[in-house]
N, C-alpha and C positions, 0 to 999 in steps of 0.2 A: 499457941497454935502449933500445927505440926511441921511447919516450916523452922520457927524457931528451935524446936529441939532437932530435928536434922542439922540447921545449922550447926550448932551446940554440938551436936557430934562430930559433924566435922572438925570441927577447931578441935577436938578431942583424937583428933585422925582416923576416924572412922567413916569408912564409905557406907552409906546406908539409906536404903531403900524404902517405902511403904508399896507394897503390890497389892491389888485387889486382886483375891480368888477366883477370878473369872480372866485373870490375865492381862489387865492393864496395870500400868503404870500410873500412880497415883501420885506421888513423889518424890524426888531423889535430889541426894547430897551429890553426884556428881554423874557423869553420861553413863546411863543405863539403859541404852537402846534395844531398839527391837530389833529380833525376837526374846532377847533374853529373859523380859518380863514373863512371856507367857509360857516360856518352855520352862522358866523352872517350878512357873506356878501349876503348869502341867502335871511336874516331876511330885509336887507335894500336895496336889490332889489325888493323883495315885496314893498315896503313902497313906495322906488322910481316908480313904475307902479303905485299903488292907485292915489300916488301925482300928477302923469300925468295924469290919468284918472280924476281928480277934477282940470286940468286945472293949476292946483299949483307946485312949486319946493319945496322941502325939502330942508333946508338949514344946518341941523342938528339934528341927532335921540340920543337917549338917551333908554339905558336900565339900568333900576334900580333893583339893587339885594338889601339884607339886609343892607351889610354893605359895597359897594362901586356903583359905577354907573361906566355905558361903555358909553362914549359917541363918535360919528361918526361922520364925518364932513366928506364931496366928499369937495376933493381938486385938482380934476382935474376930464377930462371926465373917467379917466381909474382907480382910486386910492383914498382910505378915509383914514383919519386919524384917528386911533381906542384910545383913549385912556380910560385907567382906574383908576378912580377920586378914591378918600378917598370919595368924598361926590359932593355937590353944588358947596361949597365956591371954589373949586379948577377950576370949570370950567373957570373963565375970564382968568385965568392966562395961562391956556391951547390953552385957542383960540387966545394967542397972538405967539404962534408958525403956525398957518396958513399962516400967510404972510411971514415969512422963506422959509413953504416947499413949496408951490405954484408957487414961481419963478422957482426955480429946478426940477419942474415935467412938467416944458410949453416945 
């Protein structure tokens, strides 16, 4: 279930989201309140039209604050996975929970 790998990544220390593309909140490892859900799902449904309009797919957006990154990943047609890095170096380790929640969202 997708409860259990959120967990899973928590105890990994990673904060992380499931949003649905229309801007709810679907589940999260730790308080990810409103608006936050819906403006960043705002932000990468923008991106996801640009990307279509240049004929291209986004496979991954990234916002970078001072001292963490948000990074996004669509893991299905309906739902991205939000997480919030300490930094870079956290990313590879993050993207190895996509193939976890990807089976449980088909």
């Amino acid at each position: 279930m997708v409860e259990n790998v959120l967990e899973e990544m928590k105890n990994e220390g990673f904060k992380a989201a499931l949003v649905k593309k229309d801007g709810h909140l679907y589940k999260s490892n730790f308080p990810f309140e409103d608006p936050l859900p819906s403006v960043i799902s705002s932000l990468l449904n923008t991106a996801d039209a640009i990307f279509k309009q240049l004929k291209e797919e986004g496979q991954e957006y990234e916002i970078a604050f001072e001292d963490s990154l948000v990074v996004a990943i669509p893991v299905s047609d309906y739902f991205y996975l939000i997480g919030v890095l300490d930094g870079r170096e956290q990313k590879k380790e993050f993207r190895k929970y996509i193939s976890k929640i990807k089976p449980i969202l088909k």
